[in-house]
C-alpha positions as CSV (number, residue, x, y, z in Angstrom):
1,X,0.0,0.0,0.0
2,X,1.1,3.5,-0.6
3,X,2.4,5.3,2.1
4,X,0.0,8.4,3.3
5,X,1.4,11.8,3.1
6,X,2.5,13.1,6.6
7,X,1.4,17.2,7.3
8,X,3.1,19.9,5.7
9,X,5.4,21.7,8.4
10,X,4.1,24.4,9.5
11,X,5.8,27.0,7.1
12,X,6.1,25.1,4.1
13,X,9.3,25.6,1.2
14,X,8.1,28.0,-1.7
15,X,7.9,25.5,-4.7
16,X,9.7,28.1,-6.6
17,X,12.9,30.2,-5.6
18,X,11.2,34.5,-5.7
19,X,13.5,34.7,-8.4
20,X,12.0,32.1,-10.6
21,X,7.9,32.5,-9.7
22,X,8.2,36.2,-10.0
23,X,8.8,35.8,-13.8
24,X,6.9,33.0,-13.8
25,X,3.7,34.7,-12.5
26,X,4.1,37.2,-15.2
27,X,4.3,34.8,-18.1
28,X,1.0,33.1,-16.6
29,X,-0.9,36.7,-16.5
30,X,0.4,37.0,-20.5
31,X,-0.8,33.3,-21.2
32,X,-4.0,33.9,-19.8
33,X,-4.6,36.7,-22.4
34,X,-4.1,34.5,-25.5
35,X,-7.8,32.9,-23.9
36,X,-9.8,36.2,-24.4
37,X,-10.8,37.1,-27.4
38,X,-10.1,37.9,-30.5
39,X,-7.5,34.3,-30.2
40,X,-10.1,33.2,-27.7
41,X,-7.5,29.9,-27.1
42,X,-9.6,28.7,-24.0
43,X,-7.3,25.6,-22.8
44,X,-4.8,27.7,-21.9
45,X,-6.6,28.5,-18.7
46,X,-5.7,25.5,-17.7
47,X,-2.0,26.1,-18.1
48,X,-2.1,30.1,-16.9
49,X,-3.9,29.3,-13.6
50,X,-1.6,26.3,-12.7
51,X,1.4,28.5,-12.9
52,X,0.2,31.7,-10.9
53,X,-0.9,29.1,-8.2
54,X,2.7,27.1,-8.4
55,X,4.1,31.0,-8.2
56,X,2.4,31.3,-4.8
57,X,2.5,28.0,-2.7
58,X,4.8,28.8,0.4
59,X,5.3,32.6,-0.1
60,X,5.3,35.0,2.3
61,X,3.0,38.1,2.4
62,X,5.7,39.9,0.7
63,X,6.9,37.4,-2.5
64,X,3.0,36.9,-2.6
65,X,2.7,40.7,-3.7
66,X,5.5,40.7,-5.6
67,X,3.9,37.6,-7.6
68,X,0.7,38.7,-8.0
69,X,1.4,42.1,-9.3
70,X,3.6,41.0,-12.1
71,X,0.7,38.2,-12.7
72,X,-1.3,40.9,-12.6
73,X,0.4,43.6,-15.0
74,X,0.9,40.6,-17.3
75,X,-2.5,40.1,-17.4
76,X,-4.0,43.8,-17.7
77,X,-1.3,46.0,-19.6
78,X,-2.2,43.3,-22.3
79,X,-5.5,42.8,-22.3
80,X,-6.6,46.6,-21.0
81,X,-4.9,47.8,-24.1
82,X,-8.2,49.2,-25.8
83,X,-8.6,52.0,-23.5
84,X,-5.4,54.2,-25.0
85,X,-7.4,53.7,-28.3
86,X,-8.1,57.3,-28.0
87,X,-7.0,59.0,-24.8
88,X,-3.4,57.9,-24.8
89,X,-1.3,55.9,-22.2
90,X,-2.6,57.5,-18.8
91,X,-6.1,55.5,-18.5
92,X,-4.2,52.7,-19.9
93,X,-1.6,52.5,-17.3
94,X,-4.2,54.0,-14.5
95,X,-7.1,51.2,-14.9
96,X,-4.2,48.4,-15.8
97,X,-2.1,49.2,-12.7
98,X,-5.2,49.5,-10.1
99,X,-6.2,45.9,-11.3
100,X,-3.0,44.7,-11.0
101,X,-2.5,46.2,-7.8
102,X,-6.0,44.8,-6.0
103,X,-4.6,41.4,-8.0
104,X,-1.2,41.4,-6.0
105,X,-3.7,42.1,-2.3
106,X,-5.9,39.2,-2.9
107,X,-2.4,36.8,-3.9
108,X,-1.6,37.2,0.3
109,X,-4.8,35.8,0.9
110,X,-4.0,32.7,-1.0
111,X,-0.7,32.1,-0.4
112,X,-2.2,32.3,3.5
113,X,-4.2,29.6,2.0
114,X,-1.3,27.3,1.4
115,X,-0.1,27.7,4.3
116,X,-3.0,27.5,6.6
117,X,-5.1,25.0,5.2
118,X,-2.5,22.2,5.2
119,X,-1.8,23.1,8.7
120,X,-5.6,22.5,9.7
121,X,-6.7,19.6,7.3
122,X,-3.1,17.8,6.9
123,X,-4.5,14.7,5.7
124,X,-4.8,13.7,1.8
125,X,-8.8,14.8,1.6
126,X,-7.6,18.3,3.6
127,X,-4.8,18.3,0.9
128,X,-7.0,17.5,-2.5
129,X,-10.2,19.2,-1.6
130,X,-10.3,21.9,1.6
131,X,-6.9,23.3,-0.1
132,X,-8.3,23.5,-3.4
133,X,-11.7,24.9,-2.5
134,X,-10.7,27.8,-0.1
135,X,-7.8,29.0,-3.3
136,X,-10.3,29.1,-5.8
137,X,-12.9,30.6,-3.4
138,X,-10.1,33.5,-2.8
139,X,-10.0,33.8,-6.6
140,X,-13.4,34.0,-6.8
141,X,-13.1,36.9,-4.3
142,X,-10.4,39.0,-5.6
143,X,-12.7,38.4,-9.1
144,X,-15.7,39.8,-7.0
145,X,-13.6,42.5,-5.6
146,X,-12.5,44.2,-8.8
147,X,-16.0,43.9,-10.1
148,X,-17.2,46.3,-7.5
149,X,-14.1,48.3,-6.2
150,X,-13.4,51.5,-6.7
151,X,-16.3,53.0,-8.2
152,X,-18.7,50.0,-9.1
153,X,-15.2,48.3,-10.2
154,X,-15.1,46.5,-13.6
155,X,-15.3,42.6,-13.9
156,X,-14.0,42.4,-17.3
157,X,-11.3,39.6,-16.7
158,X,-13.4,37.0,-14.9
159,X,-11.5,33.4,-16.0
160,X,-15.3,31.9,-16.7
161,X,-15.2,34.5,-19.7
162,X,-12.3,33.3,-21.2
163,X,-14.9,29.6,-21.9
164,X,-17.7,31.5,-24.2
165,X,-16.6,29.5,-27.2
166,X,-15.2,26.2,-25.0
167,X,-17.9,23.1,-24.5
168,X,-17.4,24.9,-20.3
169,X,-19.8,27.6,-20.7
170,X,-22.9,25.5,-20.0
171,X,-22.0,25.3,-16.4
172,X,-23.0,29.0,-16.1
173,X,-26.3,28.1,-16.5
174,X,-26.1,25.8,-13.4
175,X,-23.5,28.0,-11.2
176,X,-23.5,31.4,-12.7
177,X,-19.8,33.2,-13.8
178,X,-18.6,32.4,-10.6
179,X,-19.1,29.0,-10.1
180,X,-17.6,28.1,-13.2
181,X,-14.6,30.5,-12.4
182,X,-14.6,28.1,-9.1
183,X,-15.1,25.1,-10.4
184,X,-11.8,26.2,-13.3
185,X,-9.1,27.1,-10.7
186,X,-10.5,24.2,-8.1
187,X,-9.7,21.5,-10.7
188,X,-6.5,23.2,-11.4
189,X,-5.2,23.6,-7.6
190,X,-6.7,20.0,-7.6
191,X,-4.1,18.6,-9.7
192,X,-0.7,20.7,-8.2
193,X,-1.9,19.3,-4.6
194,X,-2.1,15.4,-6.3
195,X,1.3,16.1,-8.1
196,X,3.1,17.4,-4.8
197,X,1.6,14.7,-2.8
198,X,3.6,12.5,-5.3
199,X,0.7,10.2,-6.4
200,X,-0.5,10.8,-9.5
201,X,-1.0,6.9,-10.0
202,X,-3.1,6.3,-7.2
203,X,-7.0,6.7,-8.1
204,X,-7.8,8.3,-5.1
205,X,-5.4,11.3,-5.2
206,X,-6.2,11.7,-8.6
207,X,-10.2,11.6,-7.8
208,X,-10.8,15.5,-7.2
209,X,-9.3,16.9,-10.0
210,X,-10.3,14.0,-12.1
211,X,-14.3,14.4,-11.0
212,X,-14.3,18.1,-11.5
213,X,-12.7,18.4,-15.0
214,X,-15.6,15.5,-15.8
215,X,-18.5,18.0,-14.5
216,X,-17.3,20.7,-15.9
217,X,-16.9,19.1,-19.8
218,X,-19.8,16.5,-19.4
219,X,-22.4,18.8,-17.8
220,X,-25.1,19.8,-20.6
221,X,-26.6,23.4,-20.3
222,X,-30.1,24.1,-18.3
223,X,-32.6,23.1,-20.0
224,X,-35.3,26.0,-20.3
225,X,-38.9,26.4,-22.3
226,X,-39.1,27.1,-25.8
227,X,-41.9,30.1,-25.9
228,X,-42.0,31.2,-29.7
229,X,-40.3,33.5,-31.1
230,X,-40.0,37.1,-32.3
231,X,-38.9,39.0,-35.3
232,X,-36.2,41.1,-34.6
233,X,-35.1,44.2,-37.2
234,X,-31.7,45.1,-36.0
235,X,-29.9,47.8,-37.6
236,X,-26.1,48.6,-37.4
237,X,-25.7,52.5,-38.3
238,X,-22.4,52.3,-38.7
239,X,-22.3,56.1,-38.4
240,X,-19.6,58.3,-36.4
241,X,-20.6,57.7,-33.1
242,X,-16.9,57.7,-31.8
243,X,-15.9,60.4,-28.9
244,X,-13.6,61.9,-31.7
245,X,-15.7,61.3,-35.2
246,X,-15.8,64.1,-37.1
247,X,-19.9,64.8,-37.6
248,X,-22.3,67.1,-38.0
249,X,-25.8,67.1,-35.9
250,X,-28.1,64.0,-36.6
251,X,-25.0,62.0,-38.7
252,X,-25.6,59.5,-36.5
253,X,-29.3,59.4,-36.7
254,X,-29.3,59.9,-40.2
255,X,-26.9,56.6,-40.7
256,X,-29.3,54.9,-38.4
257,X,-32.7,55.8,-40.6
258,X,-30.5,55.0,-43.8
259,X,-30.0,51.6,-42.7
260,X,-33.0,50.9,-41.7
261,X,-34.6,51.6,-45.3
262,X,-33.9,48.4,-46.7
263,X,-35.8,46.6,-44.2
264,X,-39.0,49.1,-44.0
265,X,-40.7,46.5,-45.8
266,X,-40.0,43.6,-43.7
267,X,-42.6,41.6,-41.8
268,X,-40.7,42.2,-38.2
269,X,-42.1,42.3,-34.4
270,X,-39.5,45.2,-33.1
271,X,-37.2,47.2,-34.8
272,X,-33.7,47.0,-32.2
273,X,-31.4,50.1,-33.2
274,X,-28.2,50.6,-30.7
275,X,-26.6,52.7,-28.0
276,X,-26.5,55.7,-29.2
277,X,-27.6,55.1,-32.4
278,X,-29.8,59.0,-32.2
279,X,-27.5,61.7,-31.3
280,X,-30.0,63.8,-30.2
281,X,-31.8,63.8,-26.9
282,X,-35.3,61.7,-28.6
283,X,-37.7,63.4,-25.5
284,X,-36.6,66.8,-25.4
285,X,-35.6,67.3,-29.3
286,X,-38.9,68.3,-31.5
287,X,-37.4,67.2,-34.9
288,X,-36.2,63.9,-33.8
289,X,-39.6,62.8,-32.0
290,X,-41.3,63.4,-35.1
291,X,-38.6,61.6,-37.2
292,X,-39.3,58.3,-34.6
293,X,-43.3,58.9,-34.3
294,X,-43.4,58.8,-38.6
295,X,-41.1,55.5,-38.5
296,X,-42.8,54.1,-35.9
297,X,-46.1,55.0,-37.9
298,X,-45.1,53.2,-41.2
299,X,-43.7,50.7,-39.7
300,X,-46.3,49.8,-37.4
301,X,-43.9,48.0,-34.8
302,X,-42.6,49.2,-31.5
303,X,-38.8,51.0,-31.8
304,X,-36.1,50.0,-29.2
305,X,-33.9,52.7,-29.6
306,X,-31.5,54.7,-27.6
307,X,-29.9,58.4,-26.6
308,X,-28.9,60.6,-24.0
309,X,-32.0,62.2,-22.2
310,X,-31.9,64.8,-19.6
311,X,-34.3,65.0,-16.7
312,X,-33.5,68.3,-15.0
313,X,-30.1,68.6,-14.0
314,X,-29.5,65.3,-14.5
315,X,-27.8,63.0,-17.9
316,X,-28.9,59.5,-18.6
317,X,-27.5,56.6,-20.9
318,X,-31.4,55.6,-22.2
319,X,-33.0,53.0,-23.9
320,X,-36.4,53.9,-25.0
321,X,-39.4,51.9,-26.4
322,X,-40.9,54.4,-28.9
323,X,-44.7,53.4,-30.4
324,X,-47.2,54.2,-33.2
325,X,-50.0,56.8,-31.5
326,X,-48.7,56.1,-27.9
327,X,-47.6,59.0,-25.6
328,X,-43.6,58.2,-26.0
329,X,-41.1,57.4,-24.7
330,X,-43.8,54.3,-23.7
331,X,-41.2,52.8,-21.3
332,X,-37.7,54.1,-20.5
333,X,-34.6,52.3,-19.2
334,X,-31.2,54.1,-17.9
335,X,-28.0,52.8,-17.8
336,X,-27.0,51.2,-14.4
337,X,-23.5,51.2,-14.4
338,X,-22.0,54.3,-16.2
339,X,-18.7,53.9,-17.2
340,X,-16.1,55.7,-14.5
341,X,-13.8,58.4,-16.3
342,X,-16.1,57.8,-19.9
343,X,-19.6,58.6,-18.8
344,X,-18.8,60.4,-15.6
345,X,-15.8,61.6,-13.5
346,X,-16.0,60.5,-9.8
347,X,-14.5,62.8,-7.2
348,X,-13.8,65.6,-10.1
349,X,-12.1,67.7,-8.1
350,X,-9.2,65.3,-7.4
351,X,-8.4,63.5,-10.6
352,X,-8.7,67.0,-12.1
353,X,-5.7,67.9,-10.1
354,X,-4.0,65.1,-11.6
355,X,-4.6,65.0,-15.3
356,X,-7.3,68.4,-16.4
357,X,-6.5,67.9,-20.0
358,X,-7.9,64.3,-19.7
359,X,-10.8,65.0,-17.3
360,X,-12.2,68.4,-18.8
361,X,-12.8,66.1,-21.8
362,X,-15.3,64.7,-20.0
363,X,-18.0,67.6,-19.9
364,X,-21.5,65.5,-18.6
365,X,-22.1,63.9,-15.7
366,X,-24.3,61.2,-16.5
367,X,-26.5,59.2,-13.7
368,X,-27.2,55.6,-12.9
369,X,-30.8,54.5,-13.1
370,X,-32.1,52.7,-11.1
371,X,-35.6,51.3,-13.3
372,X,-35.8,47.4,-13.9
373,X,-33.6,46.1,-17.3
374,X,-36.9,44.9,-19.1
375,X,-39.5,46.0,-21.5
376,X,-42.8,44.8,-22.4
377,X,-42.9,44.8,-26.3
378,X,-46.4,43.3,-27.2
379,X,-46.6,40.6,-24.6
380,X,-42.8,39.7,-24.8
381,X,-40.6,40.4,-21.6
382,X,-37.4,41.8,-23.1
383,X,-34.2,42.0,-20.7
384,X,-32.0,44.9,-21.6
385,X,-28.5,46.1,-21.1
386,X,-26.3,49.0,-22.3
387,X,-22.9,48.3,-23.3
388,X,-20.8,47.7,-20.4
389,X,-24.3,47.1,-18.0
390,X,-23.5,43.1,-20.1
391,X,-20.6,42.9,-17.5
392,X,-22.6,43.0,-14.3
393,X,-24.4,40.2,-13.2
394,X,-27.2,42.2,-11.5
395,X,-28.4,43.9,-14.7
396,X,-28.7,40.2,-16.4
397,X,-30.1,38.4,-13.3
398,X,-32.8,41.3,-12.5
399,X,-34.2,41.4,-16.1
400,X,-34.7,37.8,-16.3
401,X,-36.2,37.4,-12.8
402,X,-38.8,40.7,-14.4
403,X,-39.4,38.2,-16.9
404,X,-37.1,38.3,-20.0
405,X,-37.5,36.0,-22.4
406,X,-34.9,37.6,-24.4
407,X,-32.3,39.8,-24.7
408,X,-31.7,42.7,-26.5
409,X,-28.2,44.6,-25.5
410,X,-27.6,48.2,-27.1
411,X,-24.5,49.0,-27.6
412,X,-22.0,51.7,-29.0
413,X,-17.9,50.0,-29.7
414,X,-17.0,53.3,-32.0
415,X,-14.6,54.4,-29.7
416,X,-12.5,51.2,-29.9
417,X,-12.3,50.5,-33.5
418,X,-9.8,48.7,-34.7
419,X,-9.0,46.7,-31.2
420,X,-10.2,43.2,-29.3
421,X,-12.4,45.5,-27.1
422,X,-16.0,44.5,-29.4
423,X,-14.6,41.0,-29.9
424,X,-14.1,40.8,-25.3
425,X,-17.4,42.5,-24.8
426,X,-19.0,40.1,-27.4
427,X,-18.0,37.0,-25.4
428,X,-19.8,38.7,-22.2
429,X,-22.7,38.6,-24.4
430,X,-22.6,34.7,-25.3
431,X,-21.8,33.5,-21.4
432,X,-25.5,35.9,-20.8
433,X,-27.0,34.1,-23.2
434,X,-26.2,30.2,-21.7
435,X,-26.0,31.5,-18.0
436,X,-30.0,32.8,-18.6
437,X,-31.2,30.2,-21.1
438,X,-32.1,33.4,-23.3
439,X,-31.4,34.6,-26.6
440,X,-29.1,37.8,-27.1
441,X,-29.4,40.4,-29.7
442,X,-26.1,41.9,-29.3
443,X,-26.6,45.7,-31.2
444,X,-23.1,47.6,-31.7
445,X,-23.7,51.4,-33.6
446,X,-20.4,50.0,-35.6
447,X,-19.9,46.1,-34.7
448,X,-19.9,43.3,-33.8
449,X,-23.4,42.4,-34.0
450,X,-25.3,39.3,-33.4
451,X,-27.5,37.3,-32.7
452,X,-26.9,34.4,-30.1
453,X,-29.3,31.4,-29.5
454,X,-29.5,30.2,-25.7
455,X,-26.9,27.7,-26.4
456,X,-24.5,30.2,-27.1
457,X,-24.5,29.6,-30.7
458,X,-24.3,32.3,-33.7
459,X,-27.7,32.7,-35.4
460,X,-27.0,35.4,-37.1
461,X,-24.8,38.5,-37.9
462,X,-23.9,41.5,-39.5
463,X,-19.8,42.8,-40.3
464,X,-18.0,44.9,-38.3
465,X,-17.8,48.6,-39.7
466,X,-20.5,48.0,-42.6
467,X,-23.9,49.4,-42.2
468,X,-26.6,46.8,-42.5
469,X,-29.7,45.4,-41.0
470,X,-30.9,41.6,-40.2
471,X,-34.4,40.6,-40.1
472,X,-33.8,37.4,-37.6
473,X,-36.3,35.3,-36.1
474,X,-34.8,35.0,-32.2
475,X,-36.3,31.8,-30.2
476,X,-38.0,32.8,-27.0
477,X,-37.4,31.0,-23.7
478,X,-39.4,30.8,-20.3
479,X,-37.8,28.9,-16.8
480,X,-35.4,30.4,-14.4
481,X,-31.7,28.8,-14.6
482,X,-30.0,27.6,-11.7
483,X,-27.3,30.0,-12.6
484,X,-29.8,33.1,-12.7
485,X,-31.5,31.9,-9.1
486,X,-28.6,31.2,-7.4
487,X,-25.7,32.9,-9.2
488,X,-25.5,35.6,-6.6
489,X,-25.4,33.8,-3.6
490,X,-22.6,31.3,-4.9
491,X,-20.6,34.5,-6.0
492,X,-21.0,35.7,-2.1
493,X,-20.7,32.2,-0.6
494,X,-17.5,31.5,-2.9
495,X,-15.9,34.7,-2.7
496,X,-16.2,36.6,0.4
497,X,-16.8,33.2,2.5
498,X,-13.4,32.3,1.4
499,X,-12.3,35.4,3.2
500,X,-14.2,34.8,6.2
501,X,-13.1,30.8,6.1
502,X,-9.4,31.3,5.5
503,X,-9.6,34.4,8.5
504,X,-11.5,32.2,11.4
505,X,-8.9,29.4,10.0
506,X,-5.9,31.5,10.3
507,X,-7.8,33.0,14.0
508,X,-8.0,29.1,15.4
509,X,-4.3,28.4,14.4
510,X,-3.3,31.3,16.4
511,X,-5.0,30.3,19.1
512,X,-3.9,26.8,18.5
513,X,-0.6,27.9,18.8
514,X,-0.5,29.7,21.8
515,X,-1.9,26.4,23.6
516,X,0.3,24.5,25.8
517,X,0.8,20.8,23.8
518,X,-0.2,17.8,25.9
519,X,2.8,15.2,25.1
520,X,2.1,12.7,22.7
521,X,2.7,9.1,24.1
522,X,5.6,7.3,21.8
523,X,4.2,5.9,18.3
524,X,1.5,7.9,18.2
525,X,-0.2,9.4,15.2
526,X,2.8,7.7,13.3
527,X,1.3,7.5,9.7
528,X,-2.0,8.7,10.2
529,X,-1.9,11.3,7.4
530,X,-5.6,11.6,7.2
């Protein structure tokens, strides 16, 4: 019989000399970026994570830092590279070095991990399952961390993103982003603590990692209810709706009613046009309400369409339904999560002390709103989000408990032509669309535009930069996911429980430590490993 592992000592060996994880960690942040889009090489997830875990086992609080920066910098200066599109290197280097920064504070927490854990579980299931879990329940956390800190913080690097085109994505509709991200770096930290327990052969060291990489290839998606279908006219302006286009008034919303022309004709159920897609406000401007009442006249089907709208003081990022005869807007729907240092400047008077060129760009203060994500267009519940709003998992969850039964996402890439930024936000789009069992209309002013069937799948689409419509027939769905239910209590069990485990862990080791030992009679606990 194999002989069982005896406890880690108390302060285990790094696995890796500083000198050699601190590179390390930075190659694994630069490997993970070759899984986002537009290479979208998922599998190597499952070579990035090992390696930024291997960088951390046995480091102190310092090396920890030190590794998770550079993990972190690999990871953000790469794949944050969009925003210095336009603005130049300072939001760049600003948004890529806070993330990188929260990334090296949430590394201590694990590397705590690998040394507490073992310490209080030392037996083989302690090692291959209580390890595992509470490391990728701190990633989890550090994930949910930097998508709500500073300033509503911006989940765009979540590792269950990386999966929208990889037979993984189905799990979201079961666990939500989170639980797959859990389930990802669990099999992973699974398989370095059965290759340092030095017994890869034996069937029951290999049984964690092995299980969990069979759940998460084998699971099949949700199953919701088919409900019909609606005809969708979406239209892709491609007008210049960039911060720096060169334009006159309406451009915009003259590219938007040229495009639409060739559809006018069409048998459709809703016309979808995109964030932004009227550069005018549509409630306060006389011409442009008329221009909307006449198409929504001939047409004879409700307009989803979108602008700014003021409301006193106050800015908004809208989505408006717009009828035939009715007193419009008919319903309105404000953007929840304006964009920090895009849509509005938090704390003005500070970061305009640090770079006014940058900040007086920014002129309007625009508002969060606060109304439900979901219209009613003729009997059909349709969630809605505005650009970046596909990011958050309460705009996605609180539409389709309103009662989506599809999705229509407005949105406005113009100021990112020509990078992976459309591509990234596009694969947010796809995980929506299997974590709710819905279908996505994914609207872009300029691209990329689709259509996504609940299974994640391309129905239809339109090409990036071109202006064109699609007359699509999207499937309707009705039934609650698992991962829509639950997702947001596995995201706060998983992530900040972690934090509260690993603290009352590292709290009864203390106190542990501090107690006088009782001696152990000779041969005792020789072998017991468990």
């Amino acid at each position: 019989m194999p002989v069982r592992p005896r406890p880690l000592a108390e302060r285990p060996k790094p696995l890796l000399p500083l000198w050699a994880a601190a590179p390390l960690s930075a190659v694994a942040g630069l490997i993970l970026t070759l899984a986002f889009p537009a290479l979208s090489w998922w599998p190597v997830v499952f070579v990035s994570v090992p390696l930024a875990l291997i960088s951390l086992v046995g480091r102190r609080v310092g090396g920890a830092f030190l590794v998770g920066l550079l993990f972190g910098a690999g990871l953000f200066f790469v794949n944050f590279s969009f925003t210095a599109r336009y603005l130049g290197p300072v939001p760049w280097i600003a948004l890529s070095g806070l993330e990188s920064v929260l990334t090296a504070a949430m590394a201590v927490p694990i590397a705590l991990a690998y040394r507490w854990m073992p310490r209080w579980a030392p037996g083989r299931w302690g090692r291959l399952i209580a390890v595992p879990a509470l490391v990728a329940g701190l990633w989890v956390s550090r994930e949910e961390l930097q998508g709500t800190f500073p300033y509503g913080g911006f989940p765009w690097t979540r590792v269950a993103v990386t999966q929208a085109d990889s037979p993984l994505v189905h799990l979201t509709s079961w666990t939500g982003m989170s639980g797959l991200s859990f389930l990802i770096v669990f099999a992973c930290a699974a398989a370095i603590e059965a290759a340092r327990l030095g017994q890869l052969r034996d069937l029951r060291t290999a049984l964690p990692a092995a299980l969990t990489v069979l759940v998460l290839f084998l699971t099949p998606a949700f199953p919701t209810s088919d409900a019909g279908s609606i005809r969708v006219g979406a239209v892709q302006g491609n007008g210049p709706a960039g911060y720096f286009d060169e334009r006159a008034a309406y451009d915009v919303f003259r590219a938007q009613l040229a495009a639409t022309k060739p559809i006018e004709t069409r048998d459709i159920d809703v016309l979808l046009w995109p964030e932004g897609g009227i550069d005018a406000d549509p409630v306060s401007n006389a011409s442009v309400r008329s221009a909307l009442d006449t198409l929504a006249a001939r047409l004879q089907v409700p307009l989803l369409v979108s602008g700014i709208t003021q409301r006193g003081d106050e800015y908004f990022n809208s989505s408006l339904l717009w009828k035939s005869g009715a007193d419009n807007p008919a319903a309105l729907y404000d953007k929840r999560h304006p964009v920090p240092f895009g849509e509005y400047v938090p704390d003005r008077w500070f970061y305009n002390m640090l770079a006014p060129d940058l900040i007086g760009l920014i002129q309007r203060q625009f508002t969060p709103g606060t109304a439900t994500p979901l219209f009613e267009v003729n009997g059909v519940g349709v969630g809605l989000a505005i650009c970046f709003d596909v990011i958050y998992d309460d705009v996605i969850r609180d539409g389709a408990l309103a009662g989506a039964q599809v999705f229509m996402f407005q949105t406005n890439n113009a100021d990112f032509r020509g990078t992976d930024e459309n591509l990234q936000q596009l694969a947010f789009a796809r995980i929506r669309a299997v974590e709710s069992g819905r279908a996505v209309v994914n609207l872009s002013t300029v691209g990329t535009s689709q259509v996504i069937g609940p299974d994640g799948a391309t129905i239809d689409a339109l090409p990036a930069d071109e202006p064109g419509a699609m007359v699509t027939d999207v499937p309707l769905r009705t039934g609650l996911t698992p991962g829509i239910l639950i997702g947001d209590a596995v995201q706060t069990v998983l992530g900040w429980g972690s934090v509260l485990a690993l603290a009352v862990i590292g709290l009864l080791l203390r106190r542990r430590a501090r107690t006088p030992k009782t001696p152990t009679p000779a041969g005792a606990g020789v072998e017991s490993g468990e």
